[in-house]
One Martini backbone bead per residue (centre of mass of N, CA, C, O) as a GRO file, in nm:
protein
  438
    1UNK     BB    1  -0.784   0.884   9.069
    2UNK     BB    2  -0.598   0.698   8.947
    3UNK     BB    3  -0.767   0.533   8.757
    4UNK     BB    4  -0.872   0.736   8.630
    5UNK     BB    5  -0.616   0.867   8.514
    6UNK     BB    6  -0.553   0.584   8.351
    7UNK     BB    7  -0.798   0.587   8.182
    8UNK     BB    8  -0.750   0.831   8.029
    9UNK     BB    9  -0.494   0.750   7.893
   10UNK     BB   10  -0.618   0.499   7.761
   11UNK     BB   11  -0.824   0.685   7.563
   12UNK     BB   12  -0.631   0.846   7.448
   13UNK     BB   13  -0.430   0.614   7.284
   14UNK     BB   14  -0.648   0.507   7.127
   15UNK     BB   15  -0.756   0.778   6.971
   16UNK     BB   16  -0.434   0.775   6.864
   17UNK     BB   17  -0.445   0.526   6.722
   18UNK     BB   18  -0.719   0.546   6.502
   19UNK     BB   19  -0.591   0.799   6.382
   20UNK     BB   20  -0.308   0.682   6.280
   21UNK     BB   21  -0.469   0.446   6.140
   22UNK     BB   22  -0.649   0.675   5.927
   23UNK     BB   23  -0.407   0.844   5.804
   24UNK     BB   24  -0.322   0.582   5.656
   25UNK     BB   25  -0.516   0.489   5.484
   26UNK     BB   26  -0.563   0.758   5.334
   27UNK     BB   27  -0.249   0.744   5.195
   28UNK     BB   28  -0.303   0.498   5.067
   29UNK     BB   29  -0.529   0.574   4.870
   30UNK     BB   30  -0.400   0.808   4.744
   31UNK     BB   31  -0.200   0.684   4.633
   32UNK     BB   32  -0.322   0.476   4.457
   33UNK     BB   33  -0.494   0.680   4.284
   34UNK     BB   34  -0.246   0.774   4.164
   35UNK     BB   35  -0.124   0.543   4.012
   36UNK     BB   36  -0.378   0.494   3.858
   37UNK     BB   37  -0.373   0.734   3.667
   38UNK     BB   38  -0.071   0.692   3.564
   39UNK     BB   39  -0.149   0.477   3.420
   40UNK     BB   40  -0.403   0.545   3.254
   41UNK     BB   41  -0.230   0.756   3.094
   42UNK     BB   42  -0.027   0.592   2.998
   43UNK     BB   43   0.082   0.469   2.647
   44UNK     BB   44   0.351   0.420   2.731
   45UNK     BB   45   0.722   0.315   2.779
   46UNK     BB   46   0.995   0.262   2.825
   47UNK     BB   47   1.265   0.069   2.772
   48UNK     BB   48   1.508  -0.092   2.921
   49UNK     BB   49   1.853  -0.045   2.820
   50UNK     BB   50   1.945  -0.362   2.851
   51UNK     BB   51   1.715  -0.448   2.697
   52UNK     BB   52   1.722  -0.703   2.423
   53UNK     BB   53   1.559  -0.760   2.155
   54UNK     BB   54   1.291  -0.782   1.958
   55UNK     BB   55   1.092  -0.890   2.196
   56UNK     BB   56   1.053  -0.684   2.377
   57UNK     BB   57   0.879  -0.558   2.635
   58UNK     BB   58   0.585  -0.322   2.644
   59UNK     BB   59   0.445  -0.128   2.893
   60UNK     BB   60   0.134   0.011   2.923
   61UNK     BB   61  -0.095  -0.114   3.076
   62UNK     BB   62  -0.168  -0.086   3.490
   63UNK     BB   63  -0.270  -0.196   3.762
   64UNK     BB   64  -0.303  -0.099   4.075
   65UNK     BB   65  -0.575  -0.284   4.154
   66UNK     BB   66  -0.709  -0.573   4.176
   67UNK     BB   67  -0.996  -0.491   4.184
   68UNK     BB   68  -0.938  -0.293   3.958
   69UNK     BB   69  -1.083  -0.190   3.626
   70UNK     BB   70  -0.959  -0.185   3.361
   71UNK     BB   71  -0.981   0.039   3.090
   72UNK     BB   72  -0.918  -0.193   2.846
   73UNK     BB   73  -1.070  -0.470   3.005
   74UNK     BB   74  -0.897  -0.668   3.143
   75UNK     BB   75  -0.763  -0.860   3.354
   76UNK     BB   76  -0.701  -0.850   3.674
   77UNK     BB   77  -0.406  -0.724   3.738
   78UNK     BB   78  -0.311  -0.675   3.432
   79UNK     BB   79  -0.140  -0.675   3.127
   80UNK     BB   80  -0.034  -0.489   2.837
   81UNK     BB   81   0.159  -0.646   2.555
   82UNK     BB   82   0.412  -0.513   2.365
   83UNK     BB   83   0.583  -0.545   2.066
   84UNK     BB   84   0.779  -0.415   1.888
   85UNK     BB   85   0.608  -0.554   1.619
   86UNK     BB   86   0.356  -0.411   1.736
   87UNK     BB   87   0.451  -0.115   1.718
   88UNK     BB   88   0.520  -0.098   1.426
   89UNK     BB   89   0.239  -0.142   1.307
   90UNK     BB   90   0.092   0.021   1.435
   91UNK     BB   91   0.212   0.294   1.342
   92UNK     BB   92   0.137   0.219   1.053
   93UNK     BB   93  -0.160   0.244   1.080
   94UNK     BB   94  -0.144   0.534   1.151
   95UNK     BB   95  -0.024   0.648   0.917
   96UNK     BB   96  -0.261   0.502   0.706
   97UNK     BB   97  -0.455   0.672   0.816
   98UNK     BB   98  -0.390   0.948   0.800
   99UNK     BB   99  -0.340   0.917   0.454
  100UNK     BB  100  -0.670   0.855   0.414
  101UNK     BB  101  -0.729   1.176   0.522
  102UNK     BB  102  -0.546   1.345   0.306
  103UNK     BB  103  -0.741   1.224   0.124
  104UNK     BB  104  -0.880   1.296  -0.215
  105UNK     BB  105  -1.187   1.151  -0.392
  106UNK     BB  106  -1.295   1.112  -0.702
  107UNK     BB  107  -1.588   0.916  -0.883
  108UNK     BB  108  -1.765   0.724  -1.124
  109UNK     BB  109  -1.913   0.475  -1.204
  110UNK     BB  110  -1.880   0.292  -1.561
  111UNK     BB  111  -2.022   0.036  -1.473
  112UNK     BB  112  -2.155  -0.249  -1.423
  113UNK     BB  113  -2.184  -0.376  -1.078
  114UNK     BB  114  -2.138  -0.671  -1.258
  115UNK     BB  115  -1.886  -0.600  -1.298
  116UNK     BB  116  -1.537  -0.705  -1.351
  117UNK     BB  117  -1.466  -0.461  -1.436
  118UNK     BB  118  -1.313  -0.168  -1.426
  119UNK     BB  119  -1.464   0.196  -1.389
  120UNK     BB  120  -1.350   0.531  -1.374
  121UNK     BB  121  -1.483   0.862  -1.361
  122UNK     BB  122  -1.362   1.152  -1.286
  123UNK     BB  123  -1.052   1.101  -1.170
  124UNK     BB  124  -0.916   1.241  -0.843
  125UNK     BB  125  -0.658   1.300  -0.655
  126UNK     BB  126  -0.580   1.436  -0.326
  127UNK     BB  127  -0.229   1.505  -0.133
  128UNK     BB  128  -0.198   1.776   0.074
  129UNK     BB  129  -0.331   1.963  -0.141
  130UNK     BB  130  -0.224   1.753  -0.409
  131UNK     BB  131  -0.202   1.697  -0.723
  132UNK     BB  132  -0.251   1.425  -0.884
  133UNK     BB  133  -0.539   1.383  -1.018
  134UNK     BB  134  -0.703   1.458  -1.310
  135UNK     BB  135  -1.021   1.370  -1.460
  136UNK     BB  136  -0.951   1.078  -1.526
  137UNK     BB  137  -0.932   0.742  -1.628
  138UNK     BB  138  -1.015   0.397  -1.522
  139UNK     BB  139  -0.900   0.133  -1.627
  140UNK     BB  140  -1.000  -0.254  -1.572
  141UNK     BB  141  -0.952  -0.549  -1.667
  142UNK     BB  142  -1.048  -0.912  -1.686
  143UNK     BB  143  -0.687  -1.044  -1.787
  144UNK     BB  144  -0.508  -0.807  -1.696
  145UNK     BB  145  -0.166  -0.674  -1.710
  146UNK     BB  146  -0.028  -0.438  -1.519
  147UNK     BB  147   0.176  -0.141  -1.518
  148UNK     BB  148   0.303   0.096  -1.308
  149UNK     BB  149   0.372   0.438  -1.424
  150UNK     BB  150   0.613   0.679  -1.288
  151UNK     BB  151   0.764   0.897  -1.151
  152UNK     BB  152   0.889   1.013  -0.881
  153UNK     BB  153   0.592   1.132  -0.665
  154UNK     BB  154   0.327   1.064  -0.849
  155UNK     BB  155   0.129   0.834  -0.705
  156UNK     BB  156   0.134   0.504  -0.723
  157UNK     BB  157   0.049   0.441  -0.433
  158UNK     BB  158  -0.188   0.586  -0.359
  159UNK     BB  159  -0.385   0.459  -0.562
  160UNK     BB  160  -0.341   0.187  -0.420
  161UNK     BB  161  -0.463   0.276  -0.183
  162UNK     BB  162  -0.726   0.355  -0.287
  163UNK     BB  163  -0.823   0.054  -0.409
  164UNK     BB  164  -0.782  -0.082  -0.139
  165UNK     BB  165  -0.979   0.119   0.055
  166UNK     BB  166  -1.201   0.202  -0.090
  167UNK     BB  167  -1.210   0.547  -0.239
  168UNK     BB  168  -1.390   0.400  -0.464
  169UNK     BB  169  -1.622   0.298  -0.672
  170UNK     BB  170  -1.599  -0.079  -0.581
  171UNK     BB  171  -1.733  -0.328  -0.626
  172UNK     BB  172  -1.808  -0.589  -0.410
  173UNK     BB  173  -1.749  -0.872  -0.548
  174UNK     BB  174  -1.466  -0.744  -0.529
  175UNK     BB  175  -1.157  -0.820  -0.465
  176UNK     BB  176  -0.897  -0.720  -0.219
  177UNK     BB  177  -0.526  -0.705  -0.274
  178UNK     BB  178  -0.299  -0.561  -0.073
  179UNK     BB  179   0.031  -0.493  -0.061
  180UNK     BB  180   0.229  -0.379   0.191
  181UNK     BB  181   0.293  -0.602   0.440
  182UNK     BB  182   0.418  -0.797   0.651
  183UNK     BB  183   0.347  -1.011   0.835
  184UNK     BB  184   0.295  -1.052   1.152
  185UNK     BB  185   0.429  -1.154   1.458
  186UNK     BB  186   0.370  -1.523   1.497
  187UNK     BB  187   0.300  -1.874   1.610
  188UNK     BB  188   0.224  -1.922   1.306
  189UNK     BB  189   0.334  -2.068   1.067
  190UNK     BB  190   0.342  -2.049   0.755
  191UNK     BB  191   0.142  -2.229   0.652
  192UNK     BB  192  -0.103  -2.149   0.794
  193UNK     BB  193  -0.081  -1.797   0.714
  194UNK     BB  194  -0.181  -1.909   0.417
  195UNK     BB  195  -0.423  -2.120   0.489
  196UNK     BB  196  -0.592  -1.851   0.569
  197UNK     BB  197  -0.938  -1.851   0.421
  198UNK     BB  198  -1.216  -1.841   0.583
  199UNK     BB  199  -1.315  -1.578   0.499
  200UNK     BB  200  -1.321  -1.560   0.207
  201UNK     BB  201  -1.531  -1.834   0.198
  202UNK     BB  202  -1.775  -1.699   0.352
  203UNK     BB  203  -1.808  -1.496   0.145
  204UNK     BB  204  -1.854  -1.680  -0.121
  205UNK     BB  205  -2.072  -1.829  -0.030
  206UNK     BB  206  -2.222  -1.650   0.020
  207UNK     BB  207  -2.297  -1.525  -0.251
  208UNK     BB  208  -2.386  -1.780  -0.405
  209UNK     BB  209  -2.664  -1.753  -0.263
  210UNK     BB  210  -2.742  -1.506  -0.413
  211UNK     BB  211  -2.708  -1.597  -0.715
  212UNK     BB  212  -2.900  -1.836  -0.724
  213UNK     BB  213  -3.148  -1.642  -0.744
  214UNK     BB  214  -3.053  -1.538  -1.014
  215UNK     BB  215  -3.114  -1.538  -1.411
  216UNK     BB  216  -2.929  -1.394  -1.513
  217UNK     BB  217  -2.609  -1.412  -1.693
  218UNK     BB  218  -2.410  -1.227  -1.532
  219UNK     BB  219  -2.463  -1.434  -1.226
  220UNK     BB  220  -2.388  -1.686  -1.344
  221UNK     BB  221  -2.112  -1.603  -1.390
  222UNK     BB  222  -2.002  -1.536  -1.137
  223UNK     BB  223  -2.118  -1.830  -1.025
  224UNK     BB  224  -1.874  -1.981  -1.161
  225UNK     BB  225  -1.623  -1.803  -1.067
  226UNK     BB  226  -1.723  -1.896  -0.722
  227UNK     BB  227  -1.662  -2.188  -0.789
  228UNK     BB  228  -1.382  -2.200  -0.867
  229UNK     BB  229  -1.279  -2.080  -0.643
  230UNK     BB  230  -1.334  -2.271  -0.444
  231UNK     BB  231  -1.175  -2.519  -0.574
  232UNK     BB  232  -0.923  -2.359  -0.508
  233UNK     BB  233  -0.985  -2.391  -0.166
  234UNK     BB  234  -0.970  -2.682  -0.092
  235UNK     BB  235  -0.874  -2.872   0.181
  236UNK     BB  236  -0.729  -3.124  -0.003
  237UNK     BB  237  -0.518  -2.881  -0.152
  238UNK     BB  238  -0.419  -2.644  -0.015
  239UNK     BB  239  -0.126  -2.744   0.142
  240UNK     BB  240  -0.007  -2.803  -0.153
  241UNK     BB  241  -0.025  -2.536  -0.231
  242UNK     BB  242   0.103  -2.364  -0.015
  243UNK     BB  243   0.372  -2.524  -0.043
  244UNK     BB  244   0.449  -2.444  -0.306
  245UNK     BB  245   0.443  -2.127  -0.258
  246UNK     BB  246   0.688  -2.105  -0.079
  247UNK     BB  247   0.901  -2.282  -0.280
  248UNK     BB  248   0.900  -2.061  -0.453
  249UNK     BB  249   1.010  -1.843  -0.238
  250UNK     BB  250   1.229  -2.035  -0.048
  251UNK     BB  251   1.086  -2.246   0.107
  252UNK     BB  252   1.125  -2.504   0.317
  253UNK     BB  253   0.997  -2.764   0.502
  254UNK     BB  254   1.091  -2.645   0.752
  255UNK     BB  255   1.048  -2.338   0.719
  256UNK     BB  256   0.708  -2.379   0.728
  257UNK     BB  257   0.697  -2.472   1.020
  258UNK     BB  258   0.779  -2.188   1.110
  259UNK     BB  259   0.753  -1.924   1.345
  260UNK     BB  260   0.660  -1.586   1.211
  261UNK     BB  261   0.895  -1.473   1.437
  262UNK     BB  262   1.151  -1.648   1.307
  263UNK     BB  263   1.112  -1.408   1.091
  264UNK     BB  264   1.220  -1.160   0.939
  265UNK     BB  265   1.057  -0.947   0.703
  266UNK     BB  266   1.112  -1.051   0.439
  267UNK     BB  267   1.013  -1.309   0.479
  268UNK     BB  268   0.722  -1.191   0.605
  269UNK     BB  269   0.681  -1.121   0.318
  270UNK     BB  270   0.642  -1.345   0.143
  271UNK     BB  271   0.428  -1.482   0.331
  272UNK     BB  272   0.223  -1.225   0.225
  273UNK     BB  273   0.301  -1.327  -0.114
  274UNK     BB  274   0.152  -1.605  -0.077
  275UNK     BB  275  -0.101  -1.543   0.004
  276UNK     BB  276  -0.204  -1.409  -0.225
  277UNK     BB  277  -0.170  -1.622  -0.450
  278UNK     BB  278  -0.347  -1.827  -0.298
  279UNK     BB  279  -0.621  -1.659  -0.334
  280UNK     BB  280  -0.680  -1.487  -0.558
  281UNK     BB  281  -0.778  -1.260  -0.650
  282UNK     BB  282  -0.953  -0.981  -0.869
  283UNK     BB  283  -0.733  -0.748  -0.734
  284UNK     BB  284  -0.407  -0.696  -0.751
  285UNK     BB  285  -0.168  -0.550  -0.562
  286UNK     BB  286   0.147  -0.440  -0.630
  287UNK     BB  287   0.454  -0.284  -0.431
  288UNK     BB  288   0.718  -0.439  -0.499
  289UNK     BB  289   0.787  -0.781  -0.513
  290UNK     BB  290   1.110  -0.801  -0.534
  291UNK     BB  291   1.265  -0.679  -0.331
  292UNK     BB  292   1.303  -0.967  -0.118
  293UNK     BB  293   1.408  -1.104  -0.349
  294UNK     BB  294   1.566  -1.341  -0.525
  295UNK     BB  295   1.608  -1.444  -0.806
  296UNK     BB  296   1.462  -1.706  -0.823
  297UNK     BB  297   1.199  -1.600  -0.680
  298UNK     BB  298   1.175  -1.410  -0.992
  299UNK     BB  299   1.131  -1.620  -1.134
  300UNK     BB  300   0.897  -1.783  -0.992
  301UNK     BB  301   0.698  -1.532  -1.001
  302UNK     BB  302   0.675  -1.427  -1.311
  303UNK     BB  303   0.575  -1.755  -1.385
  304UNK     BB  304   0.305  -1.712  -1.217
  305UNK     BB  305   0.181  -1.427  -1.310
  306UNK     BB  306   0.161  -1.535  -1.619
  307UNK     BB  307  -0.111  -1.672  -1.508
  308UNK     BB  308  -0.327  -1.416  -1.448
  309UNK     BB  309  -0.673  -1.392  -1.485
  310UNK     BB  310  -0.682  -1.130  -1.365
  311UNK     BB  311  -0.599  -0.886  -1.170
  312UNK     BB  312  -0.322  -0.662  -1.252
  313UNK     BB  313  -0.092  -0.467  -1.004
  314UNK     BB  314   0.246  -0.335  -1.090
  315UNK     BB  315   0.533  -0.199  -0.897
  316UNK     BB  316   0.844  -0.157  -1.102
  317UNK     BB  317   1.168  -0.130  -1.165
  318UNK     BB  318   1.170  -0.387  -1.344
  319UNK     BB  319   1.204  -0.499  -1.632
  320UNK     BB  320   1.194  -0.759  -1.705
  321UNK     BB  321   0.930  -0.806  -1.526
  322UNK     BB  322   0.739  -0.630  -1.672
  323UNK     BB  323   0.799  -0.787  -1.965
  324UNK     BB  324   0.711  -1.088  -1.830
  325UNK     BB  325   0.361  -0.963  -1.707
  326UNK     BB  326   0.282  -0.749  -1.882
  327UNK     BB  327   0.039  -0.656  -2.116
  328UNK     BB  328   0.020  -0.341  -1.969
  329UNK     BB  329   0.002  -0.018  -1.945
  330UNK     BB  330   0.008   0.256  -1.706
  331UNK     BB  331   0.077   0.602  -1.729
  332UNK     BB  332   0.178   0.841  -1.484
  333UNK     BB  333   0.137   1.208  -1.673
  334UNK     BB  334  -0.028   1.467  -1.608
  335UNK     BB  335  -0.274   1.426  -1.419
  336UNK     BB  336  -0.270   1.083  -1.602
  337UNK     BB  337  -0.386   0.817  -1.772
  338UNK     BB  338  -0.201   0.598  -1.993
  339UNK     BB  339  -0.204   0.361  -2.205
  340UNK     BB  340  -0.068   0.029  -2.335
  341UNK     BB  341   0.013  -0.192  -2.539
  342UNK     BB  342   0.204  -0.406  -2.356
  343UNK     BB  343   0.500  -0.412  -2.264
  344UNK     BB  344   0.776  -0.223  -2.171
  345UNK     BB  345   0.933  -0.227  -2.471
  346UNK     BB  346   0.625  -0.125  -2.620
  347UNK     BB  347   0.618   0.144  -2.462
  348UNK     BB  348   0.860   0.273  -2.560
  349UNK     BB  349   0.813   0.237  -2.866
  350UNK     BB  350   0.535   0.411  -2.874
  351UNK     BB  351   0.604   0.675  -2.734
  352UNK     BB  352   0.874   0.746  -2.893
  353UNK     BB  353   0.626   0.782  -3.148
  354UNK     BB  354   0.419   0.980  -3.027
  355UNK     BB  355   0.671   1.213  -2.932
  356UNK     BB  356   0.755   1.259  -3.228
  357UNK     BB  357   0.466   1.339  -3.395
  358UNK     BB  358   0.383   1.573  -3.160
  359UNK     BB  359   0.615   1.721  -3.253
  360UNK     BB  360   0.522   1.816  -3.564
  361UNK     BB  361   0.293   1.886  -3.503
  362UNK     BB  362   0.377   2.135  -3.341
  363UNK     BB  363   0.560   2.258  -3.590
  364UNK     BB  364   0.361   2.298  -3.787
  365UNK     BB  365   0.147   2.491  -3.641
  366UNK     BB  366   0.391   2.685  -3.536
  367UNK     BB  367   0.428   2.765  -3.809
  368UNK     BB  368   0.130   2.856  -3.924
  369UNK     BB  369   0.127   3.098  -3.726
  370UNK     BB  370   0.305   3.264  -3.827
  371UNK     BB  371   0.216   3.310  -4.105
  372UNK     BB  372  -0.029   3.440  -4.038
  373UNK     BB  373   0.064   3.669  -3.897
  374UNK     BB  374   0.214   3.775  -4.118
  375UNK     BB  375   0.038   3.825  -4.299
  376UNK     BB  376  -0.124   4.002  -4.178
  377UNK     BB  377   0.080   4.235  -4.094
  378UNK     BB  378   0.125   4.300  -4.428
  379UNK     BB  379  -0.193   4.262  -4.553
  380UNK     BB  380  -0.430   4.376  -4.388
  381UNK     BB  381  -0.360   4.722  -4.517
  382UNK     BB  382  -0.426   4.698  -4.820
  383UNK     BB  383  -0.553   4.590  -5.053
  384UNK     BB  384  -0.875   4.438  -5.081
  385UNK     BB  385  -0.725   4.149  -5.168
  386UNK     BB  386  -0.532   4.121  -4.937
  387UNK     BB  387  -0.741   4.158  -4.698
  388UNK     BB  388  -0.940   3.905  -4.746
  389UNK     BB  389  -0.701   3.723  -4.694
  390UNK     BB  390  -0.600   3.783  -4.434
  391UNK     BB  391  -0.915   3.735  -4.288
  392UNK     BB  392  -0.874   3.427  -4.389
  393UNK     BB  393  -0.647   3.410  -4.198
  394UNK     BB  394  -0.763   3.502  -3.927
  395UNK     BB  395  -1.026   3.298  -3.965
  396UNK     BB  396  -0.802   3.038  -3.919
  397UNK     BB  397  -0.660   3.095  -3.655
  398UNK     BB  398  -0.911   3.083  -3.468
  399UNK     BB  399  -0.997   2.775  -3.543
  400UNK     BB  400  -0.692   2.709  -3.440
  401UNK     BB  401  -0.764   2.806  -3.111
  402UNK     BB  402  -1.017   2.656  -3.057
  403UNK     BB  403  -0.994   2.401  -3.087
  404UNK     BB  404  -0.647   2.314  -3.035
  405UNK     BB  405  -0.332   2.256  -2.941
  406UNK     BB  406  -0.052   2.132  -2.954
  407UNK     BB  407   0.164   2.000  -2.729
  408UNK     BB  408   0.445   2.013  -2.618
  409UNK     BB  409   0.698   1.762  -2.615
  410UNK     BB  410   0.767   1.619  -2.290
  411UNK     BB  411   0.984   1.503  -2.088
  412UNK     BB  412   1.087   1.309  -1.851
  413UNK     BB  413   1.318   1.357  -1.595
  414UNK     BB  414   1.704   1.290  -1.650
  415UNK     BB  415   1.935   1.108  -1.434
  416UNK     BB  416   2.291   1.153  -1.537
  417UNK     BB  417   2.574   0.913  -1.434
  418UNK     BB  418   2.908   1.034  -1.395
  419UNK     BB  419   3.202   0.754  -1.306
  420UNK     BB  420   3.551   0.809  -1.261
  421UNK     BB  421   3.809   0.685  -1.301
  422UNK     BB  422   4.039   0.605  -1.034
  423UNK     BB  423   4.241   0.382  -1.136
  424UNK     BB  424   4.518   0.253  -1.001
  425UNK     BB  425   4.659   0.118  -0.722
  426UNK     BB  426   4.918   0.078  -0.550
  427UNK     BB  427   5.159  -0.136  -0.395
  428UNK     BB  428   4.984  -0.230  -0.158
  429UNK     BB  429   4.671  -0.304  -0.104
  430UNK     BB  430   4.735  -0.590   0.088
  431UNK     BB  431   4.838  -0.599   0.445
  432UNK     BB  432   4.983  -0.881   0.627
  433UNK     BB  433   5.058  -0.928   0.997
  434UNK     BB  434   5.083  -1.086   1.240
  435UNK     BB  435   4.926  -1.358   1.170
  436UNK     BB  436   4.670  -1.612   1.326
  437UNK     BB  437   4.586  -1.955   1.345
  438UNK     BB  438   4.433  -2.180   1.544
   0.00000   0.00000   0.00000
């Protein structure tokens, strides 16, 4: 009986063992399912506050188990790690994204598909419900260098992301370099990251191959165009052009060969704006290229671009800078676009002739509605001789109300700031005590 009880006991024993051990084990399953979950839930964390430095990592999503397939796809057991520099990229992709959703645009092609130039009719952009353009044409020519003009808010950046984001039909044959930020901060020099044009390259062959098949005039006229870039693209030329234009920008030699992530994000817009000038695009978008350079290199960007012989859009505060490089001017105002022919200085001279013009023509319209009205209100019930002449003055004034009258010439509003002299400071302006030199 001894034997038995002690036998039963020890069967007690083990079935509590294996319970006690099943109980752990689902504990341990369930804790690793909910930390899995927790995981491939979060898509940020926060950074630790000790840690400081702009590389510092961030880390998005971990697997919980070495076994487990991560929700991203990466490798088992592995982290997907990212830097500041690259969430605050994506974060601009997504506003990006937002703002290319809120707009709204419409517009047909005016010009043959196999044209150089853009031509676009019943252009209209509409920007979170706010109309920034309405029905009006946009033109731009091959050869010709634009200035976009227009008070702040009027929607200059937003057209540039329009044809850069081909948000209205324009010809595939055209390429397209729109200047928005900085490049990405990576481990290839600088120098490398301006000589990547090999999707270009691949790009102007298929093309090439393609109209090499066509007899008419314009496809040839384009396959010799795509054979100059082609030329200019070559790789025993690449290196020395693409450091040309570096050392044009403020890079030397060293720097050049520096790692695109040690450097500021101003340095890193230089290297984004040598990268556009080595490929040439066929229309090239600038907004405000002269921000991040020095005198120097604003002096030697205004020299590179006045040799542009393809399309150019830039927007620039800089008078100097669009005296210097621009052909014509392109004046965003009253959601429509107007041209002028000349550079800066012959628009605000053209302009300032034409707001003058259109006031007089204005003040004459509305003297003779004054005149015709008055006669009218005076003779209109008179001898038949004098109503007959009325009536003629009535249907004279019809005819020019219904043509359409000239409207008010209005300047756009300007804020004029003055800074009255403080005088001069009693002295001691500065004053040092004890102050030591080691």
């Amino acid at each position: 009986e001894e034997n038995l009880q002690v036998r039963g006991n020890f069967i007690k024993l083990q079935f509590f063992v294996v319970f006690w051990r099943q109980k752990r084990r689902n504990f341990i399953l369930r804790l690793d399912s909910v930390e899995s979950v927790l995981a491939t839930k979060s898509t940020t964390m926060a950074p630790d506050k000790k840690q400081k430095g702009r590389n510092k990592k961030i880390t998005l999503v971990q697997s919980a188990k070495k076994d487990e397939k991560p929700a991203n796809g990466t490798a088992n057991g592995s982290a997907v790690e990212m830097t500041e520099e690259e969430a605050l990229c994506a974060k601009l992709d997504e506003e990006a994204r937002i703002n290319a959703e809120a707009r709204s645009c419409t517009g047909s092609l005016a010009v043959h598909p196999r044209s150089r130039d853009i031509k676009i009719a019943n252009f209209s952009i509409t920007f979170f419900g706010c109309e920034m353009l309405q029905d009006t044409m946009l033109e731009l020519n091959c050869g010709r260098r634009y200035g976009l003009l227009g008070s702040n808010g009027c929607g200059k950046s937003s057209l540039l992301a329009v044809l850069g984001n081909r948000e209205v039909p324009i010809p595939d044959h055209i390429d397209i370099f729109h200047l928005t930020r900085e490049i990405p901060a990576s481990s290839k020099s600088a120098l490398q990251c301006v000589m990547e044009v090999d999707e270009e390259r691949i790009k102007l062959e298929k093309m090439a191959d393609e109209l090499v098949e066509q007899d008419d005039d314009e496809s040839q006229e384009r396959l010799m165009d795509i054979y100059d870039r082609l030329d200019e693209m070559s790789a025993d030329q690449a290196e020395a052009k693409a450091s040309r234009i570096l050392h044009g920008l403020g890079f030397d030699k060293e720097m050049q060969q520096k790692a695109a992530k040690d450097f500021s994000g101003g340095w890193r817009m230089r290297i984004a704006l040598a990268r556009a000038l080595f490929v040439k695009p066929h229309l090239l978008l600038l907004d405000e290229p002269t921000n991040h350079l020095d005198l120097d290199a604003c002096v030697w960007l205004e020299e590179e671009l006045k040799t542009y012989k393809r399309i150019l859009v830039i927007i620039s505060h800089s008078q100097d800078f669009l005296n210097g490089v621009c052909t014509n001017i392109v004046h965003m105002t009253q959601k429509r676009l107007k041209y002028y022919t000349g550079n800066y200085e012959q628009f605000v001279k053209t302009r300032l002739e034409l707001l003058e013009n259109q006031m007089k023509q204005y003040n004459w319209e509305q003297d003779q509605i004054a005149h015709m009205k008055n006669y009218i209100a005076w003779f209109g019930h008179g001898s038949a001789k004098l109503a007959r002449q009325a009536q003629s003055k009535e249907k004279t004034l019809a005819k020019m109300m219904a043509q359409g009258l000239t409207e008010k010439a209005t300047d756009e509003k300007q804020l004029n700031f003055c800074f009255p002299s403080c005088g001069t400071i009693p002295p001691p302006v500065i004053s040092e005590a004890d102050v030591f030199a080691p």
